[in-house]
C-alpha positions in Angstrom: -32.4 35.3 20.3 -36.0 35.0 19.3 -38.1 33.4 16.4 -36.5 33.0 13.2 -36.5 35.4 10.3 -38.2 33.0 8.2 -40.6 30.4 8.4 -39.7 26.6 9.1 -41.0 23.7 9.9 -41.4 23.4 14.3 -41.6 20.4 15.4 -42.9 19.2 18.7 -41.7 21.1 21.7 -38.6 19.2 23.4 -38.7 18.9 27.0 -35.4 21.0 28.6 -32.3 19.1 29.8 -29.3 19.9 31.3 -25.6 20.4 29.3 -24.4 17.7 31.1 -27.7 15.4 30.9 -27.5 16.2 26.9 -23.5 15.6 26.8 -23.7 12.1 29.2 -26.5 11.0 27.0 -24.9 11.9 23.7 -21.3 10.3 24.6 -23.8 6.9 25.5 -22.6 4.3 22.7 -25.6 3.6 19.9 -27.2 7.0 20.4 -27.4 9.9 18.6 -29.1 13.4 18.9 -32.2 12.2 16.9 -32.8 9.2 19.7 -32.0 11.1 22.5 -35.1 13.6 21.0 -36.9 10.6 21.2 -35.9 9.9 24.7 -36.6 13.5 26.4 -40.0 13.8 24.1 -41.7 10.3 25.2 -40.4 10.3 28.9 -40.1 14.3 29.7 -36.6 14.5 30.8 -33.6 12.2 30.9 -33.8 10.9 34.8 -37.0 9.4 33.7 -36.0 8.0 30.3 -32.9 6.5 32.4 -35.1 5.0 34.6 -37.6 3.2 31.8 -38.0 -0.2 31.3 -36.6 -2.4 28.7 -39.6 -2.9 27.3 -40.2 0.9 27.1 -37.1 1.7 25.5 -37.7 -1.0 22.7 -40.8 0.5 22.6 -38.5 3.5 20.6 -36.7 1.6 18.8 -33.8 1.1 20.6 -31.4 -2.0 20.2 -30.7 -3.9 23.2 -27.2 -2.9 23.3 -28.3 0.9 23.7 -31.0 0.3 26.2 -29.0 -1.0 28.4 -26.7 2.1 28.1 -29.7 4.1 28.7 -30.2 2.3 31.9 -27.0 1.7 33.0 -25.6 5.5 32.2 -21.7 4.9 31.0 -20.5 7.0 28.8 -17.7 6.4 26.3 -16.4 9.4 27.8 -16.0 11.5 30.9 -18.8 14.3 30.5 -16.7 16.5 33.4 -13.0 15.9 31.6 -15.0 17.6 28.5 -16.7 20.4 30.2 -13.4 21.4 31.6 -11.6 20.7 28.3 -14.0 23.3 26.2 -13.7 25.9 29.4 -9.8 25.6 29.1 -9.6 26.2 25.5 -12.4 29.3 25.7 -15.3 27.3 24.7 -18.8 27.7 25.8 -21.0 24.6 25.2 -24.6 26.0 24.8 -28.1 23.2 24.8 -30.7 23.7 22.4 -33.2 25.0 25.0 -30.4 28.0 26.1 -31.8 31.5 24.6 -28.4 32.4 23.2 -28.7 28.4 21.0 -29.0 29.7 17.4 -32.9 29.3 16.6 -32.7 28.6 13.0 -31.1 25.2 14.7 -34.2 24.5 16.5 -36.8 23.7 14.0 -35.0 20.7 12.7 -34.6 17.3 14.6 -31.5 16.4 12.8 -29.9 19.4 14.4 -27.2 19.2 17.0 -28.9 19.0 20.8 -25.3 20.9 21.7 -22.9 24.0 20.5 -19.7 24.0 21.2 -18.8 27.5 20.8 -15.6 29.6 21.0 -16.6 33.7 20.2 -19.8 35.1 20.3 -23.3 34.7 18.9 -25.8 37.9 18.6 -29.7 38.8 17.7 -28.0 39.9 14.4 -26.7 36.3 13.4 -30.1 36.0 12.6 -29.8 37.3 9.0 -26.8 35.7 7.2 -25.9 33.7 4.7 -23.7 30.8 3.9 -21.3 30.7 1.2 -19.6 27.4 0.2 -18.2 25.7 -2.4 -14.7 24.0 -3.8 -11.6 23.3 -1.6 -9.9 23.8 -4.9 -11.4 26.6 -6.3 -10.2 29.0 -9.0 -8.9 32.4 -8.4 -12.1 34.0 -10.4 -14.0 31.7 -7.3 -12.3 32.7 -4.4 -12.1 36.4 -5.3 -16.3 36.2 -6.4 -16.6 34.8 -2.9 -14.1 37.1 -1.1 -15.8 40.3 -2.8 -19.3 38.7 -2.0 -18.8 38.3 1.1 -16.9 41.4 1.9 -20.3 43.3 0.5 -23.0 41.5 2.3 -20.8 42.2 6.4 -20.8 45.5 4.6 -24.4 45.9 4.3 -24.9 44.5 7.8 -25.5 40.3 7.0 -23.4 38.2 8.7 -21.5 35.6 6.5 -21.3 31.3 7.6 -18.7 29.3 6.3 -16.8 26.2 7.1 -13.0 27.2 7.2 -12.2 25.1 4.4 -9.2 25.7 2.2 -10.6 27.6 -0.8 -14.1 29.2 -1.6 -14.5 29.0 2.5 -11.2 30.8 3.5 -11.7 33.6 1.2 -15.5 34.2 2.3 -14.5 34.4 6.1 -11.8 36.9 4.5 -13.7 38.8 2.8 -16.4 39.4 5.7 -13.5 40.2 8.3 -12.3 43.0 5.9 -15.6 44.2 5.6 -15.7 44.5 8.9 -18.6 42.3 9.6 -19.6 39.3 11.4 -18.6 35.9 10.0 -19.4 32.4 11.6 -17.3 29.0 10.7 -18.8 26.1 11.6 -16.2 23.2 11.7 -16.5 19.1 10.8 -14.1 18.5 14.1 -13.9 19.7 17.2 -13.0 22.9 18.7 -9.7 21.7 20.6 -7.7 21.9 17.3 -8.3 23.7 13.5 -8.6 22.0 10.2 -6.9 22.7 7.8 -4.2 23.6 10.6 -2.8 26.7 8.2 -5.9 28.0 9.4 -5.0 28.7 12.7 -4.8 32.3 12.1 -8.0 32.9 10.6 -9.7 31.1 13.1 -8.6 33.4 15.9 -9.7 35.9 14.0 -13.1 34.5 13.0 -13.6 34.2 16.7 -12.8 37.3 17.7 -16.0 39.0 15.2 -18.4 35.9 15.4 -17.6 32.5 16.7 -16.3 29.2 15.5 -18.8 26.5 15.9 -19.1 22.7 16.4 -21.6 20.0 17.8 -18.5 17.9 18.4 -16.8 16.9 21.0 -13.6 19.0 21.5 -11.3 16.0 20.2 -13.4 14.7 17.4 -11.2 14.9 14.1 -12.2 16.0 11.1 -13.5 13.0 10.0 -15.5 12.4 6.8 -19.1 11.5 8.0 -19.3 14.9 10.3 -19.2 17.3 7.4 -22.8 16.4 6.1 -24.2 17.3 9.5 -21.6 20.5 9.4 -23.2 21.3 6.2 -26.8 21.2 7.5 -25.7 23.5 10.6 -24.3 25.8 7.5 -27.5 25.9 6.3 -29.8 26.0 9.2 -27.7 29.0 10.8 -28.7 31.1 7.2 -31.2 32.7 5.4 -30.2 31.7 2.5 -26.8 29.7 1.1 -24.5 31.3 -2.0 -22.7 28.1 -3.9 -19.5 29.3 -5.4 -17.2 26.9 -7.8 -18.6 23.4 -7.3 -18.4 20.0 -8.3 -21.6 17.5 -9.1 -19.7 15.7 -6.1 -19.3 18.3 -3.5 -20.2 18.7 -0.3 -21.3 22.4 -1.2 -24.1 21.1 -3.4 -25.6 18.6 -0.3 -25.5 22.1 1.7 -27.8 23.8 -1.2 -30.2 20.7 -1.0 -30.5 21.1 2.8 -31.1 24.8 2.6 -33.6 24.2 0.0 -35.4 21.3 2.2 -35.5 23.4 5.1 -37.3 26.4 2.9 -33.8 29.1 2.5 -32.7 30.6 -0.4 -30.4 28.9 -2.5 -27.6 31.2 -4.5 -25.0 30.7 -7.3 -22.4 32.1 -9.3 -22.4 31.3 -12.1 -18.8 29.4 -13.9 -16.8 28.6 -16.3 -18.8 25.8 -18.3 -15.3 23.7 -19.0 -14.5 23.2 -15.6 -15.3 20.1 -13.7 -15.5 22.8 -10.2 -18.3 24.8 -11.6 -20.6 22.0 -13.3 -22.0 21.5 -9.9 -23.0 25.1 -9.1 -24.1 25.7 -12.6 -26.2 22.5 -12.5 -28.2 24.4 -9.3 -28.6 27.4 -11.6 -30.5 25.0 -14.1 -32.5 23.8 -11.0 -34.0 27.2 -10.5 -31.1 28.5 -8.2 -31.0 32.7 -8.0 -28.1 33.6 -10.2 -25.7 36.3 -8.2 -23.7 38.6 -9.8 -23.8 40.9 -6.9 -24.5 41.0 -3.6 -27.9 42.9 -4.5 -29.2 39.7 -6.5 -28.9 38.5 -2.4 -30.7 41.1 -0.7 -33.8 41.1 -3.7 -34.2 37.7 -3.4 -34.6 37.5 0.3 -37.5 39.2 0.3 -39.7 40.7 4.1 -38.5 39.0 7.5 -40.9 37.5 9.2 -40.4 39.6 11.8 -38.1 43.0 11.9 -34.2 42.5 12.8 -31.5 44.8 13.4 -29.4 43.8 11.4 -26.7 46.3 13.2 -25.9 46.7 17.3 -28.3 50.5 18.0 -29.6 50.4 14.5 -33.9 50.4 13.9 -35.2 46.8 13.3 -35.1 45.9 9.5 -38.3 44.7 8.1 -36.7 43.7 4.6 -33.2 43.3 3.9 -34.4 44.9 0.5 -33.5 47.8 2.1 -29.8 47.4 2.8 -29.4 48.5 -0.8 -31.3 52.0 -0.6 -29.8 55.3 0.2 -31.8 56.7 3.6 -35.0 58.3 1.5 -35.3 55.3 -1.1 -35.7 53.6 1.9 -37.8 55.8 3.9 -40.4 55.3 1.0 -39.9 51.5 0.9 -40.8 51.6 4.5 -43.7 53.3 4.0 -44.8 50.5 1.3 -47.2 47.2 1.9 -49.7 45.6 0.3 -52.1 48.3 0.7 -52.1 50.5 -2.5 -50.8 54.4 -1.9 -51.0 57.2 -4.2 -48.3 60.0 -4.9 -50.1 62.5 -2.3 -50.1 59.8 0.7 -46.5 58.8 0.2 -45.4 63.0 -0.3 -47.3 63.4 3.6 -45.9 60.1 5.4 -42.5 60.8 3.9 -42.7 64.4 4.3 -40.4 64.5 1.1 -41.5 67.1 -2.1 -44.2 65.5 -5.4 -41.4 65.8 -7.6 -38.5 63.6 -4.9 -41.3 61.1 -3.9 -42.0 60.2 -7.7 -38.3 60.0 -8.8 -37.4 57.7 -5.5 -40.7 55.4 -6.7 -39.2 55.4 -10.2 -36.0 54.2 -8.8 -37.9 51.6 -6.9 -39.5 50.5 -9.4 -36.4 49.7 -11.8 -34.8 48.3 -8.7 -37.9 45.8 -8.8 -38.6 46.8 -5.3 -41.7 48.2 -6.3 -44.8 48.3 -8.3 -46.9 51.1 -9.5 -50.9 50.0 -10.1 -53.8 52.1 -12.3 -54.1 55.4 -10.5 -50.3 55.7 -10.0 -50.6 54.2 -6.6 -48.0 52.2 -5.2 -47.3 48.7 -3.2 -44.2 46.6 -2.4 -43.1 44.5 -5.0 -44.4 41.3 -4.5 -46.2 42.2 -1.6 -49.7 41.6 -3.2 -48.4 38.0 -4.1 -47.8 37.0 -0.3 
């Protein structure tokens, strides 16, 4: 995998260590991934921060009771027992500084240091989006987020999700029957599935994208890990699609997250007497994009930073824009910037007639993809703005 579709803020560069370095040090009682960044940034790796004075280690902040478990190196639990737990159950346990490590998980120091992960992850996971919302959501909810989802893994964007009960299940569903990729990114560990009626769909989830975790594979699906699920959620899309939720839910501290770390934030709109949807139509009020369709998505995501294929042996995608055009819409979008072209230049690059090149730019144009300056020359909508 290699630099993220869209911009966010790096932060220092953090010296590489070892899966087992990263899962000894995490498993040490009173630390945490954000310390042990500390740690490997102020020392250089963690054989030296092991090997630091007291003083040193106070130095970072860290109580007494964890400096000596820096020194001393005993881990609540048995590092080995776990690697062979996760390789017995299928599980690949990936460190932030391996290449296949998700990279929109990078740029963020409150993001996990380790993946457990049981499928696959791919250059194409790169453009996707998260869609969340109510455990209890309505049946106009889950099938908004089923079809949703079901159109963006058809257009080639691959859909995250937690594997909830409700607006979760039925947007993993709706991206497997589209035939597309679909991550689920779990608040417990990978050695059992919550809800357990999931079971089914998480084999399946697996087996077309993965099923993700920074916890250990016994944790339970406790309360306190689903705010740092959520911000993997986030950090793992382009942009994040609320569906159906409360002022209370964890769906709406997702859509905060994604708009602190600079994505896209989505809703559908609800029905303005239920409790479920005050929360999602409270974002809308906030300045969320309001989806009726999966091409609000793709408008609103605007050029990649760099180009993607969004599809195994397809050309890179410079603007998922153009998921929504038919092959020459798209072959004049291409052909678009921020440098105006008239009629004649666009005919010769596209090699398409007068009279095709100015009905395609029409249909650009109303599909707010495009925008037509004095002269009748042409440039990307939006483009001069950036």
């Amino acid at each position: 995998m290699s630099e993220t579709p869209y911009p966010g803020v790096e932060p220092a560069a953090l010296p590489a260590a070892t899966v087992p370095e990263l899962m000894e040090a995490l498993a040490l009682p009173g630390l945490g991934a954000i310390t042990v960044r500390r740690l490997l940034r102020r020392f250089g790796s963690w054989p030296k921060a092991r090997a630091a004075s007291s003083a040193e280690l106070r130095e970072l902040g860290l109580k007494p009771s964890a400096a000596r478990a820096v020194q001393q190196g005993r881990p609540e639990s048995d590092p080995a027992e776990e690697a062979e737990k996760a390789r017995a159950a299928g599980v690949r346990i990936l460190s932030c500084s391996d290449p296949e490590f998700p990279p929109g998980l990078r740029n963020d120091d409150h993001q996990p240091l380790l993946l457990y992960v049981k499928g696959t992850l791919r250059e194409t996971d790169r453009l996707a989006v998260g869609v969340v919302g109510s455990r209890r959501a309505s049946l106009y909810g889950r099938s908004h987020a089923e079809r949703l989802a079901f159109d963006l893994a058809q257009a080639g964007v691959a859909v995250v999700s937690g594997l909830a009960q409700g607006v979760d299940t039925a947007a993993h569903n709706g991206a497997l029957k589209g035939g597309g990729r679909t991550l689920a990114v779990l608040g417990n560990g990978l050695g059992s599935v919550y809800p357990p009626e999931n079971a089914a769909l998480a084999e399946r989830v697996a087996q077309s994208g993965a099923l993700i975790s920074e916890l250990p594979m016994g944790a339970p699906p406790a309360a306190a890990n689903f705010p740092p699920r959520n911000r993997i959620i986030a950090g793992l899309s382009v942009g994040v699609l609320v569906v159906e939720a409360s002022r209370t839910s964890g769906a709406l501290i997702t859509a905060r997250m994604a708009g602190e770390m600079g994505r896209d934030v989505f809703a559908l709109p609800g029905d303005i007497g239920r409790p479920q949807t005050r929360g999602s139509n409270q974002l809308l009020r906030d300045g969320a994009t309001l989806v009726e369709s999966v091409q609000d998505i793709l408008e609103a995501l605007g050029p990649l930073t760099a180009p993607l294929a969004v599809r195994e042996g397809e050309a890179p995608l410079p603007d998922p824009r153009a998921l929504m055009l038919n092959q020459h819409e798209r072959l004049l979008f291409d052909l678009l910037d921020g440098t105006p072209k008239d009629i004649d230049q666009l005919t010769r690059e596209s090699k398409l007639s007068a009279a095709n090149s100015a009905s395609i730019l029409m249909v650009l144009e109303l599909k707010h993809l495009a925008a037509q300056l004095p002269g009748q020359r042409y440039v990307r909508a939006g483009a001069l703005l950036r």
